[in-house]
Backbone as a chain_set.jsonl record, in Angstrom:
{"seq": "XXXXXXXXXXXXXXXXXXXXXXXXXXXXXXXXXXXXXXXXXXXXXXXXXXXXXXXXXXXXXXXXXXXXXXXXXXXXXXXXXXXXXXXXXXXXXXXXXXXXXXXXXXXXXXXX", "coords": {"N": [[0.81, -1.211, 0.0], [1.935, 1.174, 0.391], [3.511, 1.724, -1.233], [1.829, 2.335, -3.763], [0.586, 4.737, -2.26], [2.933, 6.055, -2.781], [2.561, 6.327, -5.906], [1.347, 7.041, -6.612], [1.084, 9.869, -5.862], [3.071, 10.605, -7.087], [2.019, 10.739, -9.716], [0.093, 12.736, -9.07], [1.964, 15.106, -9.095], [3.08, 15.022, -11.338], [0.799, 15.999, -12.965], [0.362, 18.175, -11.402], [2.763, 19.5, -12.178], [2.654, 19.883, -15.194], [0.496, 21.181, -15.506], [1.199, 23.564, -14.15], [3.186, 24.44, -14.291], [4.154, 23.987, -17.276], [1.828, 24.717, -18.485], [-0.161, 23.335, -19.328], [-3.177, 22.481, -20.28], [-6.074, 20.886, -18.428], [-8.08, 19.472, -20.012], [-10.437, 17.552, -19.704], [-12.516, 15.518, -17.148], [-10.945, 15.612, -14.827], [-11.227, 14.304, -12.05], [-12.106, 11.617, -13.129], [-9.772, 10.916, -14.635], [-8.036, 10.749, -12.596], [-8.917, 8.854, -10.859], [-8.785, 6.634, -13.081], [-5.648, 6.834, -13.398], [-5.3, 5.738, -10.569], [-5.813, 3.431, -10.333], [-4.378, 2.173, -12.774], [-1.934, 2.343, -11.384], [-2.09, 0.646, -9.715], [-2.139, -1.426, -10.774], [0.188, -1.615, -12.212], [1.76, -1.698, -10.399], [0.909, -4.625, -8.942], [2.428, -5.641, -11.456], [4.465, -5.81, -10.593], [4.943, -7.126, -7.823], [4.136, -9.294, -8.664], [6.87, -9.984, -10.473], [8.311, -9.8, -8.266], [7.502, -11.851, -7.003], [8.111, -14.441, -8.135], [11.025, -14.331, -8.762], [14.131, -15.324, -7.464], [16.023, -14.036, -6.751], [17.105, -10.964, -5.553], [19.094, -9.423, -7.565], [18.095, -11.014, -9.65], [15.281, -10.309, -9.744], [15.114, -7.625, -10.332], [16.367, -7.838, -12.863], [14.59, -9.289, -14.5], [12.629, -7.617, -14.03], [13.77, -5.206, -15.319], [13.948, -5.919, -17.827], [11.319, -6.042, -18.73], [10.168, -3.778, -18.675], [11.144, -1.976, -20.296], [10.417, -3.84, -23.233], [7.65, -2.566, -22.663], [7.571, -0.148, -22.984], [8.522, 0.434, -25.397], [6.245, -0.88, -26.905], [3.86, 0.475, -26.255], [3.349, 3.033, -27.524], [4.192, 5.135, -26.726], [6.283, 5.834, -27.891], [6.51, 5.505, -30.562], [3.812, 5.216, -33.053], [1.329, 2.296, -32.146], [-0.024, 1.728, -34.61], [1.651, 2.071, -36.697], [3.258, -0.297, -36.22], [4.625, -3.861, -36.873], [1.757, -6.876, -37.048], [2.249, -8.924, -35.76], [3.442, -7.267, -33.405], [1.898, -5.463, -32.443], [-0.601, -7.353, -31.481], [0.565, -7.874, -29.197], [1.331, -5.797, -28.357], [-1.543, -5.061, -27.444], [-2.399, -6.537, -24.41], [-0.582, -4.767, -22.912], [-0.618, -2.77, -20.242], [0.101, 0.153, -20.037], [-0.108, 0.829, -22.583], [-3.024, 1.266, -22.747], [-3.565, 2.86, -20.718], [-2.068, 5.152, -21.39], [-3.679, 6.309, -23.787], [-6.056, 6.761, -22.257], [-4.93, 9.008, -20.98], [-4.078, 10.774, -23.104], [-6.828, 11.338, -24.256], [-8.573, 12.757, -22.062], [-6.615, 14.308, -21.117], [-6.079, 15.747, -22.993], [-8.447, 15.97, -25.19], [-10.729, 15.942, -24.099]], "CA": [[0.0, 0.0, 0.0], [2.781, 2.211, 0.421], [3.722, 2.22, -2.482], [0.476, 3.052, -4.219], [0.103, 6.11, -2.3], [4.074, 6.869, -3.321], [3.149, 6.493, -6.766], [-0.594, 8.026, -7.054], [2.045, 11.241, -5.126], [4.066, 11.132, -8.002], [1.274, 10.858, -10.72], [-0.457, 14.177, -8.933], [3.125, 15.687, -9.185], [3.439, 15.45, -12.641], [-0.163, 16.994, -13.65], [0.427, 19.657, -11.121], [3.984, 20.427, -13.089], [2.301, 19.944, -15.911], [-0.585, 22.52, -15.781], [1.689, 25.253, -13.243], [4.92, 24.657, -15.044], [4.119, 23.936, -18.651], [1.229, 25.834, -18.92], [-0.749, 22.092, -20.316], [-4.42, 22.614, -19.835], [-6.729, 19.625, -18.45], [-9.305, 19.533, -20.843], [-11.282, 16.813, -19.344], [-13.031, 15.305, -15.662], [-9.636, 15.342, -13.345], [-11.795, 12.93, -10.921], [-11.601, 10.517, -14.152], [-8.22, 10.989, -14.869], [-7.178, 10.784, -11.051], [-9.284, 7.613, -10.573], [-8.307, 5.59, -13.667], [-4.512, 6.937, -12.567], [-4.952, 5.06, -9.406], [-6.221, 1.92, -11.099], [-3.083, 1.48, -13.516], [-0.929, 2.444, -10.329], [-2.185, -0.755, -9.026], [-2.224, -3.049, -12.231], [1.576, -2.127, -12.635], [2.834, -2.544, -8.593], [0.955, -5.934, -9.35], [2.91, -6.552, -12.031], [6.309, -5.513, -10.01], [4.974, -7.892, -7.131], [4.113, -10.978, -9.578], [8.139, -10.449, -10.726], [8.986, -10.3, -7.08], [7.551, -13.655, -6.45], [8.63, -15.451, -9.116], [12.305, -14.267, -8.71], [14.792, -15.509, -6.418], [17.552, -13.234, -5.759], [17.113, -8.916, -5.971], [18.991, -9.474, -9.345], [17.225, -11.597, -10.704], [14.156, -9.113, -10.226], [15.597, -6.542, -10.985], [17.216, -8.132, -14.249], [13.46, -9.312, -14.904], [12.031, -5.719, -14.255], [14.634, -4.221, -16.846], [13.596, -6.665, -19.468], [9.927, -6.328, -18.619], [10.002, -2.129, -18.862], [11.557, -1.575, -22.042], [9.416, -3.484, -24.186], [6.431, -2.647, -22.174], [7.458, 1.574, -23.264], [8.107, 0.854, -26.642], [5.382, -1.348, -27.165], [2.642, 1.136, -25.824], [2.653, 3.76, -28.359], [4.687, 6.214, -26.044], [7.47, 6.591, -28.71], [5.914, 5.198, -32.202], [2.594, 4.992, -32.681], [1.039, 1.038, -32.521], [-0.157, 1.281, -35.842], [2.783, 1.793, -37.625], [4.003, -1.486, -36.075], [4.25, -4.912, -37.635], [0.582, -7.039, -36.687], [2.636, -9.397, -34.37], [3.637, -6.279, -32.396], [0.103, -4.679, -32.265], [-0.995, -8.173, -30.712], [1.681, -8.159, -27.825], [0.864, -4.674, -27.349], [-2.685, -5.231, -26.681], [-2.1, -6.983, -23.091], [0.142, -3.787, -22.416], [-1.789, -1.764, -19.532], [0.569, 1.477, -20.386], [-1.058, 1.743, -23.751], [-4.679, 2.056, -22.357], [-3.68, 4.216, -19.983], [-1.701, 6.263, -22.593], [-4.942, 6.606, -24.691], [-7.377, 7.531, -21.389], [-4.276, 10.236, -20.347], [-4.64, 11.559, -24.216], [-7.955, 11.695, -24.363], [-8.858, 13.598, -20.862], [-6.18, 15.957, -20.966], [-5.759, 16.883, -24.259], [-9.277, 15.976, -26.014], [-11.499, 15.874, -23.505]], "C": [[0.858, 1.283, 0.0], [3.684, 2.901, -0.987], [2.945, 2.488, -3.338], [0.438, 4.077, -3.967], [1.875, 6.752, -2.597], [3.603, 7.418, -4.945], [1.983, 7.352, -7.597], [-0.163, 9.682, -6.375], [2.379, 11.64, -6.746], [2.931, 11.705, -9.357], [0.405, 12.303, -10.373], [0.713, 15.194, -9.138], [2.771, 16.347, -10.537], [2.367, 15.895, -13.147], [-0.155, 17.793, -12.932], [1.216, 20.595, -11.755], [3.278, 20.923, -14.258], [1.482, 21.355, -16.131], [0.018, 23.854, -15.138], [2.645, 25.61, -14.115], [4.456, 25.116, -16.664], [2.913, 24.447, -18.945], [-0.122, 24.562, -19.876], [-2.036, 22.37, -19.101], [-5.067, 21.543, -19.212], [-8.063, 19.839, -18.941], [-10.433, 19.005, -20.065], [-11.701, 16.405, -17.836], [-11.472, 15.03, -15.603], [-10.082, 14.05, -12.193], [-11.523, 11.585, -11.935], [-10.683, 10.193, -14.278], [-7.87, 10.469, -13.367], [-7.836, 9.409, -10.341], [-8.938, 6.168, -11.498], [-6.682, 5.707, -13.499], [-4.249, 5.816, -11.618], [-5.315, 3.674, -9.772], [-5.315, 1.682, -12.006], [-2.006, 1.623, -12.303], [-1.038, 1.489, -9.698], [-2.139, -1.597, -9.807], [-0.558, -2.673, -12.075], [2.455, -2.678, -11.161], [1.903, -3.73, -8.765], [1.823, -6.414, -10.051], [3.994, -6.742, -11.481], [6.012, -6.645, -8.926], [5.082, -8.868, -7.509], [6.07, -11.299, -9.569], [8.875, -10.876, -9.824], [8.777, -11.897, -6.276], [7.586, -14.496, -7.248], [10.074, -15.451, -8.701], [12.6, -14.427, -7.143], [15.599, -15.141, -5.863], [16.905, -11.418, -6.413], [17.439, -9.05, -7.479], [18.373, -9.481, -10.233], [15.762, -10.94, -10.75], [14.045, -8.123, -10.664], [16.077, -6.673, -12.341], [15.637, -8.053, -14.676], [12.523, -7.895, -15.387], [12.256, -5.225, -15.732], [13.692, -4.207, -18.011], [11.919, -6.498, -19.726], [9.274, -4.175, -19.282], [10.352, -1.968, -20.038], [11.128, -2.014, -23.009], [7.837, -3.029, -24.059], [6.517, -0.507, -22.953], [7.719, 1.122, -24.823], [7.186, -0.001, -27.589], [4.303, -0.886, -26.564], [2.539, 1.991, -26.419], [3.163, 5.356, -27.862], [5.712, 6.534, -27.05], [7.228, 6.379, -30.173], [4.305, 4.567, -31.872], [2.398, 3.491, -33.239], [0.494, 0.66, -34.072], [0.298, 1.344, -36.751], [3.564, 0.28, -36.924], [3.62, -3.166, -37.168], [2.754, -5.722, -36.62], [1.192, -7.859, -35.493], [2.771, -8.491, -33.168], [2.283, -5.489, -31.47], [-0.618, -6.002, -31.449], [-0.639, -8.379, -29.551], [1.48, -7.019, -26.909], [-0.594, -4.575, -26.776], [-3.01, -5.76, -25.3], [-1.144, -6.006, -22.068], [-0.49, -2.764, -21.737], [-1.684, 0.078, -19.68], [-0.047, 2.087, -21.531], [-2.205, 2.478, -23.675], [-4.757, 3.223, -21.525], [-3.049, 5.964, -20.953], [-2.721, 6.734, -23.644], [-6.063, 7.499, -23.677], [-5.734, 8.572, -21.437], [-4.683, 11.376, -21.684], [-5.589, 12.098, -24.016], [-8.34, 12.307, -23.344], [-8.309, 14.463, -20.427], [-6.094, 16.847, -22.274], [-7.384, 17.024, -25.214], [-10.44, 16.325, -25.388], [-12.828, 15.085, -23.693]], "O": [[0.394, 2.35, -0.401], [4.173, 3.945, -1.42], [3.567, 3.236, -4.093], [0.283, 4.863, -4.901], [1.985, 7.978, -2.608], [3.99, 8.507, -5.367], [1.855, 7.97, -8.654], [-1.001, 10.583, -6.395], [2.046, 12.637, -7.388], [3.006, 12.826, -9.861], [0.046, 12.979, -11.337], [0.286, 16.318, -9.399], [2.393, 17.476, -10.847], [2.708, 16.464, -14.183], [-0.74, 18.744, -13.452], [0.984, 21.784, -11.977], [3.198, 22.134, -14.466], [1.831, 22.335, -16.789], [-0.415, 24.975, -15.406], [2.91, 26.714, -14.591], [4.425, 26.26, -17.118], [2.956, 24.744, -20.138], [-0.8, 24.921, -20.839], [-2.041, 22.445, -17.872], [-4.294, 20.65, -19.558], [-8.993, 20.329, -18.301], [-11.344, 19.762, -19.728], [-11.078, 17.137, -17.067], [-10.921, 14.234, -16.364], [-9.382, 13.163, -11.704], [-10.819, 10.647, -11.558], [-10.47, 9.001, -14.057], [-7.212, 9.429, -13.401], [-7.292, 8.939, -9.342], [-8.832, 5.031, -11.038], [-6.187, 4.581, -13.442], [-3.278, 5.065, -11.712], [-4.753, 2.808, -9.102], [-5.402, 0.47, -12.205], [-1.097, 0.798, -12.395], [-0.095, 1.236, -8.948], [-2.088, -2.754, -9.389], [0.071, -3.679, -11.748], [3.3, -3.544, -10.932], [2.899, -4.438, -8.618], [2.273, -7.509, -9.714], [4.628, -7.764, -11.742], [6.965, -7.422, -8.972], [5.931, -9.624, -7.037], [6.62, -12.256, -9.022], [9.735, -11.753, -9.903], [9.398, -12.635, -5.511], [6.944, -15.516, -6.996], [10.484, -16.526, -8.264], [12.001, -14.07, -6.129], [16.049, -15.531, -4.785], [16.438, -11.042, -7.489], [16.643, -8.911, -8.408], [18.056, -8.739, -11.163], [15.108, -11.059, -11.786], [13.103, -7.658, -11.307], [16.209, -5.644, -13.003], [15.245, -6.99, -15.155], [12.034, -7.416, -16.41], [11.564, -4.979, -16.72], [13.077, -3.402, -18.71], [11.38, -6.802, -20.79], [8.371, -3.702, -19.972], [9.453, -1.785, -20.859], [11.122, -1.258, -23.98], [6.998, -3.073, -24.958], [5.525, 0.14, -23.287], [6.872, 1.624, -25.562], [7.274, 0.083, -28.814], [3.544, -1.787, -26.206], [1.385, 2.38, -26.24], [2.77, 6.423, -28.332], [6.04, 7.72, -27.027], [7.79, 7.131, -30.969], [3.823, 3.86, -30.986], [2.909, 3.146, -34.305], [0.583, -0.453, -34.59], [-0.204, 0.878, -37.773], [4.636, -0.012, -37.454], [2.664, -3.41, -37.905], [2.598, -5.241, -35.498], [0.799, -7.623, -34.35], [2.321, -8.818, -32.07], [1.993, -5.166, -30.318], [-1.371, -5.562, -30.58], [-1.356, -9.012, -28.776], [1.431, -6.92, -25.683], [-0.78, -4.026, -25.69], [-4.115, -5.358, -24.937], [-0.935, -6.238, -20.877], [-0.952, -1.835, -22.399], [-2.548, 0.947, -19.569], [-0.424, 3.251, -21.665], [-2.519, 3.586, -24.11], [-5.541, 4.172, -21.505], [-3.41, 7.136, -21.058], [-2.373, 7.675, -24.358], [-6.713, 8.489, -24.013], [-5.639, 8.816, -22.64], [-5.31, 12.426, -21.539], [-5.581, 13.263, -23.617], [-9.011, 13.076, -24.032], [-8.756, 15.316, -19.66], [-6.059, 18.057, -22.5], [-7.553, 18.044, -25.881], [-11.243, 17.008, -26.023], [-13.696, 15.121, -22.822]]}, "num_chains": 1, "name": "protein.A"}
């Protein structure tokens, strides 16, 4: 639990920077945004716990992690969009919880 409310901290952080600093509007419900927020903040510290109980040494979770983050960012659409990918890729990324959330963050701050 502690880490939930570290990371639902951090996620109010960065739309406070966002809208004080950078001047980025929130188009859309904030209660929406700030509730499906806290619902991928718990699908991914699941997934970090699953790795932790599978793995048997810090390393080896930490090695796991690595390998688990890097195609999980560029298989969500955060640096090329999924539909320029090949169809295998677009299938792998569909089980990727960062994408959906990268689509609700779009759509509620910028589209509303």
């Amino acid at each position: 639990m502690p880490y939930v409310v570290i990371a639902f901290g951090d996620a109010l952080e960065v739309l406070t920077l966002g809208t004080l600093w950078f001047h980025v509007p929130i188009r859309g419900n904030i209660g929406l945004l700030l509730g499906l927020a806290a619902l991928f903040v718990m699908t991914t510290l699941s997934i970090g716990l699953f790795i932790s109980t599978i793995a048997h040494t810090q390393q080896e979770a930490m090695l796991t992690t690595f390998m688990t983050i890097l195609p999980t960012i560029f298989l969500s659409g955060f640096f090329f969009p999924v539909a320029g990918m090949p169809q295998v890729l677009q299938w792998i990324s569909a089980i990727i919880p960062l994408k959906y959330f990268l689509i609700i963050v779009r759509s509620i701050v910028l589209k509303a």
